[in-house]
C-alpha atoms as one frame of an Amber mdcrd trajectory, in Angstrom:
protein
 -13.330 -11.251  38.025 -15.567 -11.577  35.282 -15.431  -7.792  34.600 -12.168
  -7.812  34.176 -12.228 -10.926  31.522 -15.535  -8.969  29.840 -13.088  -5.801
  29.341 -10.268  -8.054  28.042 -12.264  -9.673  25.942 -14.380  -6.357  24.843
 -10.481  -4.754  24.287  -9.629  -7.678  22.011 -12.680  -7.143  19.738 -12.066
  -3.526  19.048  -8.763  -4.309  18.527  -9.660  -6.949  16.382 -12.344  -4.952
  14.886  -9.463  -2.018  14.589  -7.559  -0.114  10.974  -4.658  -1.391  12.021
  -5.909  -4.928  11.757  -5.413  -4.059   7.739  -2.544  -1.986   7.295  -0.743
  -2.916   3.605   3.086  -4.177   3.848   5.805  -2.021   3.775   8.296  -3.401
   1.619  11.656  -2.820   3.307  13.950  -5.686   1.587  14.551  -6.849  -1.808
  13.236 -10.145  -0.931   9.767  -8.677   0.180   9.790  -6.970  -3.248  10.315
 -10.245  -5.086   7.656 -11.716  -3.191   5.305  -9.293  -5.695   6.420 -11.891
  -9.007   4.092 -14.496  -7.131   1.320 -12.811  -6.395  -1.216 -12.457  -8.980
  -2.790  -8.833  -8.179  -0.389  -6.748  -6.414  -0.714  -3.022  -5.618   2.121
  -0.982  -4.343   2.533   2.857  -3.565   5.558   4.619  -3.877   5.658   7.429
  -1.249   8.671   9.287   0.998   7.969   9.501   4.751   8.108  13.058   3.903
   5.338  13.078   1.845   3.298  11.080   4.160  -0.232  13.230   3.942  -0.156
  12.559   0.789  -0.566   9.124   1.281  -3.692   7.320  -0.198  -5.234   4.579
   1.933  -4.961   1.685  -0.289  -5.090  -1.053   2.548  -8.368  -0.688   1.332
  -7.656  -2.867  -1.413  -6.644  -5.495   0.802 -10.127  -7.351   0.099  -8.927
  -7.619  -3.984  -5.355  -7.297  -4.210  -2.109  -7.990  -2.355  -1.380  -4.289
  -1.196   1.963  -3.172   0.095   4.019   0.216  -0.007   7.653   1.344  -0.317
   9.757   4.435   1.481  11.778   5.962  -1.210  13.559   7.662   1.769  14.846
   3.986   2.935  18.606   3.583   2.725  18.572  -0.298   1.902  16.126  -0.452
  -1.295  14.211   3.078  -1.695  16.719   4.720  -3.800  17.229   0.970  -6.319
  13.349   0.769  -6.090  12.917   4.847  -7.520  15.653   4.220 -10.753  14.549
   1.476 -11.467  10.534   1.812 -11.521  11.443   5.705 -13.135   9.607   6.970
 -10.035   9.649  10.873 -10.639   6.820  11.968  -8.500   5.629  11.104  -5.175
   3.097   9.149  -4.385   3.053   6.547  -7.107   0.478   3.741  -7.211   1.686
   0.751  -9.010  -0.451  -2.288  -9.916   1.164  -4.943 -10.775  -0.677  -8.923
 -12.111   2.293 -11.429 -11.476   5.289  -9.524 -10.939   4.081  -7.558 -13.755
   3.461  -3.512 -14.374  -0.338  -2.897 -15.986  -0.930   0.610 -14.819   0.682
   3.144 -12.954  -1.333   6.327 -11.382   1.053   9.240 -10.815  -0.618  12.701
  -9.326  -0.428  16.142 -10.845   1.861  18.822  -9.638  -0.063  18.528  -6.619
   1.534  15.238  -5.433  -1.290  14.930  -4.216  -4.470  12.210  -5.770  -8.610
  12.377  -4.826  -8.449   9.373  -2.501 -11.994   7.741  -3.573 -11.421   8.237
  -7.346  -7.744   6.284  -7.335  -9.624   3.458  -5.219 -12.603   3.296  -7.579
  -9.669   3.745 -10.491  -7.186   1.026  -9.466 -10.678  -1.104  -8.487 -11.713
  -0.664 -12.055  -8.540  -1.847 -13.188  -7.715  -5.095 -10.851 -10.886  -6.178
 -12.398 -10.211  -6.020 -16.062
């Protein structure tokens, strides 16, 4: 018996312990995306599940900033989200200070960004 509560217990720590424990928020209504005006460091990518390994790890951010991402490729707000935040390239890292825009990083024909110098980048700039 105690094995079995040392596993379950040993289970809940690596799970604890785990990436998923930090994933950012995916931003799938228009409420979630108003939520960004009250935050006061926000950063959001703008990617299409097609594009997904091109995707740039910014839950690590989660430490500094609210971090949360958007599908363009979702029916309900994707499409508003991409006219309205002139997103012409995929993926788009947005950060925002109170509902605000104060820099946006947008890769090169590539569409694709070095992961470790957009962190250290959008780092650089949440601390300004």
């Amino acid at each position: 018996m105690n094995y079995y509560y040392g596993m379950v217990w040993l289970l809940g720590l690596l799970l604890w312990q785990s990436p998923l424990y930090s994933q950012s928020v995916r931003l799938d209504s228009f409420q979630d995306v108003q939520l960004l005006n009250v935050q006061n460091c926000s950063v959001v990518q703008v990617n299409a599940s097609w594009n997904h390994q091109n995707r740039v790890k910014i839950e690590k951010l989660a430490n500094i900033c609210y971090v949360a991402e958007i599908d363009i490729e979702d029916k309900v707000i994707g499409a508003t989200i991409a006219k309205e935040w002139n997103i012409t390239i995929v993926p788009t890292i947005i950060v925002l200070e109170n509902g605000k825009e104060v820099k946006r990083f947008v890769p090169g024909i590539s569409m694709r960004f070095n992961e470790d110098t957009i962190i250290s980048d959008v780092r650089k700039e949440v601390k300004k």
